[in-house]
N, C-alpha and C positions, 0 to 999 in steps of 0.2 A: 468734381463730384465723384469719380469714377474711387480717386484715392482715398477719398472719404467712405465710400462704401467697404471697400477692401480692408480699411482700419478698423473701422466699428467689426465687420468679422471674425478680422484678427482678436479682436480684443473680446470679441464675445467666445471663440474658442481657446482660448487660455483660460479663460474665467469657465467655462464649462472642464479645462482638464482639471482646475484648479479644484473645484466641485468634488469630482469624482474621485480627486485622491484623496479627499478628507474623508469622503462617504467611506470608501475602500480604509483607512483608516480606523474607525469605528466600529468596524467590523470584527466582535470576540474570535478570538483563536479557536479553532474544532478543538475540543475536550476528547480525546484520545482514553475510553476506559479500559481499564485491564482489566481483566478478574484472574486472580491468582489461581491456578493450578494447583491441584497435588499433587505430586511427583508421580511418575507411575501410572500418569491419567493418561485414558484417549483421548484428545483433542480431534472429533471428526464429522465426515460427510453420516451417508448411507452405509458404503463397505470402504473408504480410504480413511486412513487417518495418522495421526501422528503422536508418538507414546510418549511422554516427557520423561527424559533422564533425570537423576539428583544432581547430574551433575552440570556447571554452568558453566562457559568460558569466561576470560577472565573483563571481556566487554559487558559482560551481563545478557548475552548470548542464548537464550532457550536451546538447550540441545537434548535433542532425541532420535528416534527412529520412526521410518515409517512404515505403516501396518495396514493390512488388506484383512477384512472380516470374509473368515470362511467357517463356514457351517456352522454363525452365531459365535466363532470366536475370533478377537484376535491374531495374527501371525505376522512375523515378520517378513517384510518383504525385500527381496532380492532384483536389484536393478542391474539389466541387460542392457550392454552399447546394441545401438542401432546400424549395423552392418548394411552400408546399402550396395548392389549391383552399382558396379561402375566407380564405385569410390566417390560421389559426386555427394553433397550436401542435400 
């Protein structure tokens, strides 16, 4: 009796992973949209953001720069290492 219950389980959780991968199967792919940029544009928060160059590496890379809005305009900004006491991370 005992092996008879342990099989019927087995077989009912195979058939349940069996299930879920078909389900997970069926499932469309996330649609990923872009929207195109013009060159030159800020891409941004409140005050951070990031300026797009014309120019593009050769993966198809977005490169640009990043920009801190002071006093209603754009700037470029200048990134500082973080020097800590002790040397320590």
């Amino acid at each position: 009796m005992r092996v008879r219950n342990v099989l019927v389980v087995g077989i009912a959780w195979v058939l349940s992973l069996v299930a879920v991968g078909l389900a997970a199967q069926d499932q469309p792919a996330p649609v990923q949209v872009v929207r195109p940029h013009e060159m030159g544009e800020v891409v941004s928060g409140d005050a951070v953001g990031f300026r797009i160059s014309p120019v593009q590496n050769e993966k198809g890379v977005v490169v640009g720069t990043l920009v801190v809005k002071v006093n209603g305009a754009w700037v470029t900004a200048r990134l500082a290492p973080i020097i800590r006491p002790g040397g320590g991370n």
